[in-house]
Structure formats: C-alpha cells, structure tokens
N, C-alpha and C positions, 0 to 999 in steps of 0.2 A: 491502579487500574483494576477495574473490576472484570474478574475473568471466568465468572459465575455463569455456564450456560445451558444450567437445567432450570426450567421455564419457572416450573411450580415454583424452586425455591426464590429465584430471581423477582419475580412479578408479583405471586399470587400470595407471601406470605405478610401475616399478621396488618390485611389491608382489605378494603372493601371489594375485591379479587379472593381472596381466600377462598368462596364458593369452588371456584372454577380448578381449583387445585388439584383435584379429582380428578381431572380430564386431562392433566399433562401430566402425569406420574409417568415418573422415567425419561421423558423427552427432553431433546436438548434444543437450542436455538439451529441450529444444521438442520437436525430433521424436519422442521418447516419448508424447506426447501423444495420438499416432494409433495407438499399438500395446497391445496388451492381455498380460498375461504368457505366455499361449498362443502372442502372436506373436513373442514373444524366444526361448523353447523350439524352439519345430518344429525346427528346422535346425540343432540342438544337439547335436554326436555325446554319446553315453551318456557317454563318460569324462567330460565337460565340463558336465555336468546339477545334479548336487551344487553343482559350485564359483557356477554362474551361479545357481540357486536362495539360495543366500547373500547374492551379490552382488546381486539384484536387491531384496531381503527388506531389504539393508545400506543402498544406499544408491538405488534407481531405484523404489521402490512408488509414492513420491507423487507422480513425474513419468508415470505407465503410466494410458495408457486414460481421462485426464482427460476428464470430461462436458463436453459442449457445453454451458456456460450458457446460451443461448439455444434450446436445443432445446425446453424446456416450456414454453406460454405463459405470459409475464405472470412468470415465474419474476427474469428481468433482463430491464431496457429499456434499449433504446440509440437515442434519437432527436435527432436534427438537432443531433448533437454532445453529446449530454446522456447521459452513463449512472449512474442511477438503483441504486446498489445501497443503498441507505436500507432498515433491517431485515432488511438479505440478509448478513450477512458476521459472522464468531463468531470469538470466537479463542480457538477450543478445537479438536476432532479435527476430519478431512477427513468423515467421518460425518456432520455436518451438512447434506449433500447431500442426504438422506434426507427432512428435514423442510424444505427449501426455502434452505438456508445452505450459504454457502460459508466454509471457513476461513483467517483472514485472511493464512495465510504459503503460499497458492497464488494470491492472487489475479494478481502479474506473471504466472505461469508459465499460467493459464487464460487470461488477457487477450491475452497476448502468440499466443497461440495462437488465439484465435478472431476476434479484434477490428482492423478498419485503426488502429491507433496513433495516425496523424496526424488522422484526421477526430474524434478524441475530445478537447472544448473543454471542457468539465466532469465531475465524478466528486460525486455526491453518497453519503457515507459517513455519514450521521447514523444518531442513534440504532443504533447495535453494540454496543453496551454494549463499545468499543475501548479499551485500557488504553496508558500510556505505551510499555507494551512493546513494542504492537505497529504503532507510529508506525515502524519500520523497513522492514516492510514496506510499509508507505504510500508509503513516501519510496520506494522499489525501483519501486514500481506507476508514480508518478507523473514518478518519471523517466525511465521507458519510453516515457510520452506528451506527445508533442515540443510538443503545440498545447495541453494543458489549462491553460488561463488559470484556473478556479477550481476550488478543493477544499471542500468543505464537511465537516467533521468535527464539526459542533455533537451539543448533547448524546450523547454519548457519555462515556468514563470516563478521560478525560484528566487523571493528576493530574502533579505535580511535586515533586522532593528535589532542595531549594537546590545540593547540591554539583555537578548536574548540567546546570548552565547550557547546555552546548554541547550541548543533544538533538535528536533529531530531527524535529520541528516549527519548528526553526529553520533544521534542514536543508532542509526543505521550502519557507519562504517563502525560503531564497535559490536556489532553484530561474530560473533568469533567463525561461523561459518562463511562469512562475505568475504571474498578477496578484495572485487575492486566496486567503487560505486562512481558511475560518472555524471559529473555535472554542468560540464563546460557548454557556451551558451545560456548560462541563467545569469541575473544580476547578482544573485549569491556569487559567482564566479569571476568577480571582479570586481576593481577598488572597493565596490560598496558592499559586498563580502570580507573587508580585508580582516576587520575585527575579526571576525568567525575563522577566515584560513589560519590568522595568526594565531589563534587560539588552539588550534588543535596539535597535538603529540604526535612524535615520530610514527605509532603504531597506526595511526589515523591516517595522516598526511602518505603513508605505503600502500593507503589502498584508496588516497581519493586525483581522479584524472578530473583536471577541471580547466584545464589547457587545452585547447584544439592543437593536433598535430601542427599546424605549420605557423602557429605560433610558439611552437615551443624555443626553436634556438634560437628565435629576436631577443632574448630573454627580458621581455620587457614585463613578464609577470615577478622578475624581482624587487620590483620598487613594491611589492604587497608581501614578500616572503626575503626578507629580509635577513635573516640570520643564516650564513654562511652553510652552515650543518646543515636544517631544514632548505634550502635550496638543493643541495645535491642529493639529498632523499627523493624531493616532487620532480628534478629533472630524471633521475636514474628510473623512478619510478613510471613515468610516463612514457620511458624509454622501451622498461620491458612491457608493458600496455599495447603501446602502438607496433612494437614487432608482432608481437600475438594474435595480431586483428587483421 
C-alpha cells in the first residue's frame, strides 16, 4: 500500500509533472481539502495553467474543496465518541453529496480532515448498501481511528468468493484497537460466508458479532461453526455483545 501523501513526491516526481513540483513543496494530500481549484490556479504563471489543469483533473479533484460533513445539520453525527454514518455512505460517485451521501472511497480523506481521530470509539456503517469491494476502504477509515473499539457494518451487501479467504474484514477484526466488528445481515454472514467464518482464529471469532440476537439460541448457526471450541467462543461472545448494547 502506498502511504506517500506529500503531493510533490507522489505525483510530480521524475514525470512530465515535475514542473509543478515547485508549487506543492511541503503539502500533503489532506491539505487539499481546504483549497478549491481556483485556489491552486491564482498564482500559476500562464505557461504552467494547461500542464496544472491536467494534473489537477488527473489526479487532485477528489482530494479539492472537500465539504465539511458536519456543516448541514443532522446530515453526520458525532456524539460522545459515536459517529453515526448509518444511511449516509454510497459507493458509487463523490455526487452523492448532493442528496445527503458521502462516497465510500472518501470517507479516511473527509474524516481525517475534519474529525479528532482519537476521541472516535465507534463508526456505525449500517445499512449502505457496502459491497465486499468496498471493505478497503473501511479498513483505511478505521485504521486511521486509534480509539474505535466498535464497527458496525450490519446489513449492508457484504458478500464472499471462497478463494478470497484473506479480505478485508478480516483485516479489520485484526485491527489490535478494535473490540468488536459487526456483520450480521450480510451474505458474508451466512452459509455463503461459511468458508471465511471457518477460517478465522479464536482472536478473530472474539470480536466478530455476525448473528442477530434472536437467532442466537436457535443455534442454528452451528451447522457453519462447526468445531465445538469455536462454537462457545462466537456464542459467549455474542453474549457479552448483546448485554452491552
């Protein structure tokens, strides 16, 4: 993963960009966030208008003039470590702004930008209609946030192909800051999941709730969790899950 997010070295080195290099010394990909394309131009001699119009179109659009999430009311909430983006996140164009959505491969680079990092203890994510694909940037969001102990990713469109055991929702619960991560109501969290639940270790399985409470005692999720040991880990553990909530 490249985690390179000073402009000049990222973009503008040893390529037909290199001009422009001059004009991002010291800035990082965040700091776009405060600038609108009007404020990269001003101060752009005429020779250098073309090449920077390219380059900004190329690869700086989606990081320019980011909305304040918090500016409209009621649009995100962020209270006493809880932030609520439940129905708010698409993963489709950055144009969802418009109708009250954010999209799901800006959320680090908006967060990161407007939010203290450390005072956020949960992210609820439900209902997005969030696809496998885009558990990447989930996993980028929430390991920017040093203190979030819980994710909640339930109903959403979580599904899984067997050959892809090592995804990224497994990257997420081994996150060492994360207690719990929940996924119940996704296809991932059932029979068609079962490769992936079987696959994961004790330390995993302690922090993933992928059972709805009142399916829990039918125990009819043991025909997917199979081994005696790992059954009383996911039932015990959903047990202290659901007293806590």
């Amino acid at each position: 993963m490249d985690t390179n997010s000073k402009i000049a070295d990222k973009f503008c080195k040893e390529n037909r960009f290199a001009p422009l290099a001059k004009y991002f010394q010291g800035m990082e990909l965040n700091d776009l966030a405060w600038f609108t394309q009007d404020d990269l131009y001003r101060h752009i001699p005429d020779d250098d208008k073309l090449l920077m119009h390219v380059f900004i179109s190329r690869f700086l659009l989606s990081y320019i003039n980011l909305p304040d999430p918090f500016a409209v009311p009621g649009l995100f909430k962020f209270e006493n470590g809880h932030l609520d983006l439940s129905k708010k996140v698409r993963n489709i164009s950055y144009l969802e702004w418009e109708s009250g959505c954010l999209s799901v491969d800006k959320l680090k680079t908006v967060f990161t930008a407007t939010l203290p990092l450390e005072e956020v203890t949960s992210v609820d994510l439900s209902e997005n209609i969030l696809s496998k694909e885009d558990m990447h940037h989930i996993f980028d969001l929430i390991s920017a946030l040093p203190n979030c102990h819980t994710v909640d990713l339930s109903r959403n469109s979580i599904a899984y192909l067997e050959e892809e055991i090592d995804n990224d929702v497994k990257k997420i619960l081994e996150l060492d800051h994360v207690r719990y991560v929940i996924i119940s109501s996704n296809r991932l969290a059932s029979l068609e999941g079962a490769v992936f639940l079987r696959s994961l270790n004790d330390k995993s399985l302690c922090k993933l709730i992928f059972i709805a409470q009142q399916w829990l005692e039918c125990g009819r999720w043991k025909y997917i969790i199979k081994d005696e040991t790992k059954q009383k880990i996911v039932y015990e553990t959903h047990l202290q899950y659901f007293e806590r909530t």
